[in-house]
DOMILO-574168 format. One record per atom (N, C-alpha, C): y, z, x; atom name; residue in three letters; residue number from 1. Coordinates in nm, 2 decimals. Each point is the difference from the previous one (the first is absolute). Layout:
BEGIN
REC     c2     c3     c1 atome residu num
REC      Y      Z      X    CA    Ala NUM
...
END
This chain:
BEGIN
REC     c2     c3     c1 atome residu num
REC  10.14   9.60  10.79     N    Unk   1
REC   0.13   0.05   0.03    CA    Unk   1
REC   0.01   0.06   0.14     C    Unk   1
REC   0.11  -0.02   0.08     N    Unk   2
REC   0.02   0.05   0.15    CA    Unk   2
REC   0.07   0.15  -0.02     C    Unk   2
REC  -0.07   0.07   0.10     N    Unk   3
REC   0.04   0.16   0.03    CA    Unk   3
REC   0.17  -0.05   0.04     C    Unk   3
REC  -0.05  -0.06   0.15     N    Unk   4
REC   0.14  -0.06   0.03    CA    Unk   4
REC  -0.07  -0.12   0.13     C    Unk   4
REC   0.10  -0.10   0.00     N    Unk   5
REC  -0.04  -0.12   0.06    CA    Unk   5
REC   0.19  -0.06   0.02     C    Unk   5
REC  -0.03  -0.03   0.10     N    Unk   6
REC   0.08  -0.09   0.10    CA    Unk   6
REC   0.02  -0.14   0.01     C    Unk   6
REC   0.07  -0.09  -0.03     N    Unk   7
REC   0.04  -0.14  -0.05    CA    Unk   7
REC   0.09  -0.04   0.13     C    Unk   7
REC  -0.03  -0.10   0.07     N    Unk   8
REC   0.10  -0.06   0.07    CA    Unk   8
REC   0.06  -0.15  -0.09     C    Unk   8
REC   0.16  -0.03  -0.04     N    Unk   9
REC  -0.01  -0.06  -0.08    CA    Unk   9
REC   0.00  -0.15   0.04     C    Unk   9
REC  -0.03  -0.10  -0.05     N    Unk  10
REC   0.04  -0.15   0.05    CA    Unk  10
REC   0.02  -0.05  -0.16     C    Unk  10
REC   0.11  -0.11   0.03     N    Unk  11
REC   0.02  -0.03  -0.11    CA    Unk  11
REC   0.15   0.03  -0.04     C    Unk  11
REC   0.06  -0.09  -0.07     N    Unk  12
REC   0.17   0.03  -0.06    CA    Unk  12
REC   0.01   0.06  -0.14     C    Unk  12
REC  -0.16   0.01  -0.03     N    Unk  13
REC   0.04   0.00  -0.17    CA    Unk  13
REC   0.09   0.16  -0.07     C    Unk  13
REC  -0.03   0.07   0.11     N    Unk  14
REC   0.09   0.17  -0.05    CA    Unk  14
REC   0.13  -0.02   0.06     C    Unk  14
REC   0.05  -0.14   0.07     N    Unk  15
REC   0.13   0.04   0.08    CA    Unk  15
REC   0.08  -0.01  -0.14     C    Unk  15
REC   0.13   0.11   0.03     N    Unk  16
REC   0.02   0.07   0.12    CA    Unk  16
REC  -0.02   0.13   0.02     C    Unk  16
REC  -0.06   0.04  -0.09     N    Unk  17
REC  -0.05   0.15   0.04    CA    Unk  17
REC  -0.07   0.04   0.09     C    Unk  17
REC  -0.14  -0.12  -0.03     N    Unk  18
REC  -0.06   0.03   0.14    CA    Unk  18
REC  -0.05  -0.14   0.05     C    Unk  18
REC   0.02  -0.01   0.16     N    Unk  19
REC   0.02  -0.11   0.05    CA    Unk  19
REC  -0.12  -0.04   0.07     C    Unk  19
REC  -0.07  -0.10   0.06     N    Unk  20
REC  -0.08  -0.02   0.09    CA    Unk  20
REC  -0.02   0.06   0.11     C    Unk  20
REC  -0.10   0.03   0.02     N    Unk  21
REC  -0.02   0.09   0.14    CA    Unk  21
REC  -0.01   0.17  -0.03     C    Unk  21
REC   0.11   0.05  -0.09     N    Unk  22
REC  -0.03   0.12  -0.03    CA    Unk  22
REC  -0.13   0.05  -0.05     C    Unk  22
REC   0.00   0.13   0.00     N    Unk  23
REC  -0.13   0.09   0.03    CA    Unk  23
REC   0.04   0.05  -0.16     C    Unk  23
REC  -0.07   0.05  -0.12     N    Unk  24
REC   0.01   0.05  -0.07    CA    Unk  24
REC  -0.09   0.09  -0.01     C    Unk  24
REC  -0.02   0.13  -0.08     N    Unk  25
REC  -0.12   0.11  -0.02    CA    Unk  25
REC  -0.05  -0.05  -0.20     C    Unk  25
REC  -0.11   0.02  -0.02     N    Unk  26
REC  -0.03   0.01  -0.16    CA    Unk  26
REC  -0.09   0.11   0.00     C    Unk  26
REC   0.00   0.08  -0.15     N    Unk  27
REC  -0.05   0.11   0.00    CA    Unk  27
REC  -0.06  -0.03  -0.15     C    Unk  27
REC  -0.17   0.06  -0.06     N    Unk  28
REC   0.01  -0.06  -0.14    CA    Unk  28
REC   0.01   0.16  -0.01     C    Unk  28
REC   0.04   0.10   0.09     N    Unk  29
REC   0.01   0.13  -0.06    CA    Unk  29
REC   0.06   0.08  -0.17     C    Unk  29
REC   0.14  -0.12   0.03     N    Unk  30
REC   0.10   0.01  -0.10    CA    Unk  30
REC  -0.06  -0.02  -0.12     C    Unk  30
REC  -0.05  -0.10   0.03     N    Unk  31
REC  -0.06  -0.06  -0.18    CA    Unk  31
REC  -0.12   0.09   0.00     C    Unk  31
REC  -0.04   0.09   0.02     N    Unk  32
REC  -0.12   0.15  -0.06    CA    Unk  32
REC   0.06   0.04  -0.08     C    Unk  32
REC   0.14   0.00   0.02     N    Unk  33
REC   0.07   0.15  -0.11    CA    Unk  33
REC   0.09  -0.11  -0.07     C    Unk  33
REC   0.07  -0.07  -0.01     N    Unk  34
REC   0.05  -0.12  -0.11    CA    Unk  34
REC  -0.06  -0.15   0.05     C    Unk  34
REC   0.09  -0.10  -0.14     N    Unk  35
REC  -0.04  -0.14   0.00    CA    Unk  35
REC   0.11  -0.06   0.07     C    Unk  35
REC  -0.05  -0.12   0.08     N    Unk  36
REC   0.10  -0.06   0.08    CA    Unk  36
REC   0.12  -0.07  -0.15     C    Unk  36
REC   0.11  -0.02   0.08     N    Unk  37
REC   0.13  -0.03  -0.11    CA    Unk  37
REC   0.06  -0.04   0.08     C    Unk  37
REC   0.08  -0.08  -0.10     N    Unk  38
REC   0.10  -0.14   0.04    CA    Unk  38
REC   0.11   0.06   0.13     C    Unk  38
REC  -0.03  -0.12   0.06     N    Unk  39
REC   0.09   0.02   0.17    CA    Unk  39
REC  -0.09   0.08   0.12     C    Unk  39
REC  -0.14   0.01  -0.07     N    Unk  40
REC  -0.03   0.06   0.15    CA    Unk  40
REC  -0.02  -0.11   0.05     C    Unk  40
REC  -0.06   0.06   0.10     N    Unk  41
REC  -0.06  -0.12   0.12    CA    Unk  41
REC  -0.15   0.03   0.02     C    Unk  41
REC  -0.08  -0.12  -0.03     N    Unk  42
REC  -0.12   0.04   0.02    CA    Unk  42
REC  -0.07  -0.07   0.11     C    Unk  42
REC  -0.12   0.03   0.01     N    Unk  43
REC  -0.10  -0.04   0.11    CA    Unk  43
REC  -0.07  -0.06  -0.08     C    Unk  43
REC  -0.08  -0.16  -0.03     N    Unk  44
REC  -0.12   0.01  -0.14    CA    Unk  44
REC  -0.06  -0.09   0.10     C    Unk  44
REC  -0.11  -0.04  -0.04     N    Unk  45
REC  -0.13  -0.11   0.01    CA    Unk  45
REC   0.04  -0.09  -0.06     C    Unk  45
REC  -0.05  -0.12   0.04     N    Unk  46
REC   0.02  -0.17  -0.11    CA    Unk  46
REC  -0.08  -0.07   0.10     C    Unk  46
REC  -0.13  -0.02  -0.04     N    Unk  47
REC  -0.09  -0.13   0.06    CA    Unk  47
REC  -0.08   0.10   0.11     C    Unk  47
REC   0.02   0.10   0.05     N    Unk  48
REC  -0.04   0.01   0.10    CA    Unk  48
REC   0.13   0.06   0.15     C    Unk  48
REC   0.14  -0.04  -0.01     N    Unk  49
REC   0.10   0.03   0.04    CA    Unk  49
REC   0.04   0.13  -0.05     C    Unk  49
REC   0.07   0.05   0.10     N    Unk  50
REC   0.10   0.15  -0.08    CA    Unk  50
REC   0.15  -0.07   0.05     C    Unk  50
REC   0.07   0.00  -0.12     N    Unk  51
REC   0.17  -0.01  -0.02    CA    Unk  51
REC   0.04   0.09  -0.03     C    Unk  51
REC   0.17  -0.03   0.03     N    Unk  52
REC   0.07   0.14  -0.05    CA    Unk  52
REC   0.09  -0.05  -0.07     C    Unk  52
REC   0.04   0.03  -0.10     N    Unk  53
REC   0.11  -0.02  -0.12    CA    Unk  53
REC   0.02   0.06  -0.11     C    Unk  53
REC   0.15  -0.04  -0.06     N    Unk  54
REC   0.02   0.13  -0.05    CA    Unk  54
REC  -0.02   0.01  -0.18     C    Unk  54
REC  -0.06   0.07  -0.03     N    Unk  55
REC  -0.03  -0.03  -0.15    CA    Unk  55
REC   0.15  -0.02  -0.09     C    Unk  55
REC  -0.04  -0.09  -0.10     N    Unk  56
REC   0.15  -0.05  -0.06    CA    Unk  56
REC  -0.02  -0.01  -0.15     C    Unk  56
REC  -0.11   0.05  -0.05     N    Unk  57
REC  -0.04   0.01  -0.15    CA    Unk  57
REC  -0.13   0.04   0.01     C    Unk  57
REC   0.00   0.08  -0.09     N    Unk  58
REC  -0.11   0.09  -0.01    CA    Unk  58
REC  -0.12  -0.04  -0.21     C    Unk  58
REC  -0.08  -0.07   0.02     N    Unk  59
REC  -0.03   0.03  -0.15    CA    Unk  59
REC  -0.17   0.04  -0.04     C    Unk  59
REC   0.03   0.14   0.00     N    Unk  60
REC  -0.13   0.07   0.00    CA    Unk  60
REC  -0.02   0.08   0.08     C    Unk  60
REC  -0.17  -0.09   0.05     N    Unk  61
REC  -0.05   0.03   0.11    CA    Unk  61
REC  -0.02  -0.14   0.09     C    Unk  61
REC   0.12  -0.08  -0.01     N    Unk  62
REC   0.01  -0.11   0.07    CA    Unk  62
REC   0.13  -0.02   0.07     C    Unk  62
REC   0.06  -0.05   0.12     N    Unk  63
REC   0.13   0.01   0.07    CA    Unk  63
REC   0.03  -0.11   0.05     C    Unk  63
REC   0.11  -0.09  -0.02     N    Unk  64
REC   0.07  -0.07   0.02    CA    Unk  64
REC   0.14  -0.01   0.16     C    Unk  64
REC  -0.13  -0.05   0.11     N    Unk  65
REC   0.09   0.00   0.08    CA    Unk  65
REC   0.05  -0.07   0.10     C    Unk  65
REC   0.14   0.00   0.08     N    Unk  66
REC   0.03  -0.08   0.02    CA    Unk  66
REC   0.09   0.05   0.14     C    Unk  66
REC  -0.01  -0.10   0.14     N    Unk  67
REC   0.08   0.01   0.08    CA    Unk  67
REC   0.17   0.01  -0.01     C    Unk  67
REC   0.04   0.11   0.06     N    Unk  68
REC   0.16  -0.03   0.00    CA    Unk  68
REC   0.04  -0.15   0.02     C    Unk  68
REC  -0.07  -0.06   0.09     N    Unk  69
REC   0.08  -0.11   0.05    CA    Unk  69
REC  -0.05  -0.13  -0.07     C    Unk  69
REC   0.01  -0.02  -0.12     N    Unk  70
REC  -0.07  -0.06  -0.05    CA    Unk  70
REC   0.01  -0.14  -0.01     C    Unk  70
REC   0.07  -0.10   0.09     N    Unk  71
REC  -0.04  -0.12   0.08    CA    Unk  71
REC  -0.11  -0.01   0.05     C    Unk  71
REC  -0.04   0.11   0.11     N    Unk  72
REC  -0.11   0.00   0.05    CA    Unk  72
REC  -0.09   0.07  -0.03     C    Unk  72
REC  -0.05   0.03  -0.11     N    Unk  73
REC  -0.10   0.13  -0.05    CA    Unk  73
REC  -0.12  -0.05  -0.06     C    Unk  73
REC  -0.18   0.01   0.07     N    Unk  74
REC  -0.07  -0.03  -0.12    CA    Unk  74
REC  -0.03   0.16  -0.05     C    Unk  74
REC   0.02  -0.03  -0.12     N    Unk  75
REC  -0.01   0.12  -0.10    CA    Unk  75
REC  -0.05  -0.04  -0.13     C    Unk  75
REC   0.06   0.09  -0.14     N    Unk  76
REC  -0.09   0.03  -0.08    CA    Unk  76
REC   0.06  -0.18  -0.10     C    Unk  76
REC   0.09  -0.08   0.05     N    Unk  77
REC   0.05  -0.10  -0.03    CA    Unk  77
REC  -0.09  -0.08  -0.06     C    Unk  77
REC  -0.04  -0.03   0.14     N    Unk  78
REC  -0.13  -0.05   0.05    CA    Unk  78
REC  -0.12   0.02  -0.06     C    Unk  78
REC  -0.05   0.14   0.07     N    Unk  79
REC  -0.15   0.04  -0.05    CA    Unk  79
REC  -0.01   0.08  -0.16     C    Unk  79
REC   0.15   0.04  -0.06     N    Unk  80
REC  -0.03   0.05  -0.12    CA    Unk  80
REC  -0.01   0.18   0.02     C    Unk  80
REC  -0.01   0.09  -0.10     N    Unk  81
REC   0.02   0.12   0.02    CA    Unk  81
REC  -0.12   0.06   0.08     C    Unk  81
REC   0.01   0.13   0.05     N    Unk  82
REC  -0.12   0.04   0.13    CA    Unk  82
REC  -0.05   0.11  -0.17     C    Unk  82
REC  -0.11   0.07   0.08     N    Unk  83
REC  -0.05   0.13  -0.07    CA    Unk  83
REC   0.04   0.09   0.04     C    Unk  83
REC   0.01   0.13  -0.02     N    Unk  84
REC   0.00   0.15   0.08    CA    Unk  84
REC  -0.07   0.00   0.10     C    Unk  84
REC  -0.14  -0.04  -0.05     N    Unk  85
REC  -0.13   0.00   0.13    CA    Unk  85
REC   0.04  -0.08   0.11     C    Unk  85
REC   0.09  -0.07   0.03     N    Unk  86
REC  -0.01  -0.10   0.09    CA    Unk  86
REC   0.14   0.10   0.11     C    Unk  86
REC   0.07   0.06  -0.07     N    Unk  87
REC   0.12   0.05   0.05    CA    Unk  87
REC  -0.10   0.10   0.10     C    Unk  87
REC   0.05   0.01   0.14     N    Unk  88
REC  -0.07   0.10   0.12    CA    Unk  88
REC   0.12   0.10   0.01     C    Unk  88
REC   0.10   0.02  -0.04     N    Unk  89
REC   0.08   0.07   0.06    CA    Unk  89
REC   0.16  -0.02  -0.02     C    Unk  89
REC   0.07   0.10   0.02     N    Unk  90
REC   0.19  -0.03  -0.02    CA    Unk  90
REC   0.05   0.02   0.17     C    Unk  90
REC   0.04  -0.12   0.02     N    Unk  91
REC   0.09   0.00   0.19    CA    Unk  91
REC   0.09   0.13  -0.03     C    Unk  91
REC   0.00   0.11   0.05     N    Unk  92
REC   0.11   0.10  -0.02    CA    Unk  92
REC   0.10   0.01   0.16     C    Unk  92
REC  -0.02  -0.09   0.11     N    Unk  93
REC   0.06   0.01   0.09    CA    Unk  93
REC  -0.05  -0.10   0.10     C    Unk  93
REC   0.12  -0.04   0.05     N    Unk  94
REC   0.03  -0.12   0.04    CA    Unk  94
REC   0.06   0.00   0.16     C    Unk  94
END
């Protein structure tokens, strides 16, 4: 989990909220004191990469997630639901 970490973004899959080239912040501070929940925006791990996208179903301790822009998004479509453990953090500013 990140204290706090800095993302420059590439990629269309959050457009339009957030666009290529933007700078985002992620913090796993938030998730100490609650569980991440539907519509955040997270920071997670997959393969070795860190993505950002926004969780869209929650079941358990497993999260279902998926780019706003979802033409262009590899997400949980794709690779299937992430874990908690894999989640590093919620983008809180952009």
């Amino acid at each position: 989990m990140l204290l706090l970490a800095r993302f420059r973004i590439v990629g269309h899959s959050m457009e339009p909220q957030i666009k290529t080239g933007e700078t985002i912040l992620a913090s796993g501070i938030p998730y100490w004191f609650k569980t991440p929940k539907i519509n955040d925006i997270v920071a997670f791990e997959e393969k070795g990469d860190v993505l950002i996208k926004r969780i869209v179903r929650i079941a358990g301790d497993r999260y279902f997630i998926q780019g706003d822009n979802k033409k262009d998004s590899l997400d949980s479509r794709k690779f299937g639901f992430i874990s908690r453990k894999q989640i590093l953090g919620k983008v809180f500013y952009k």
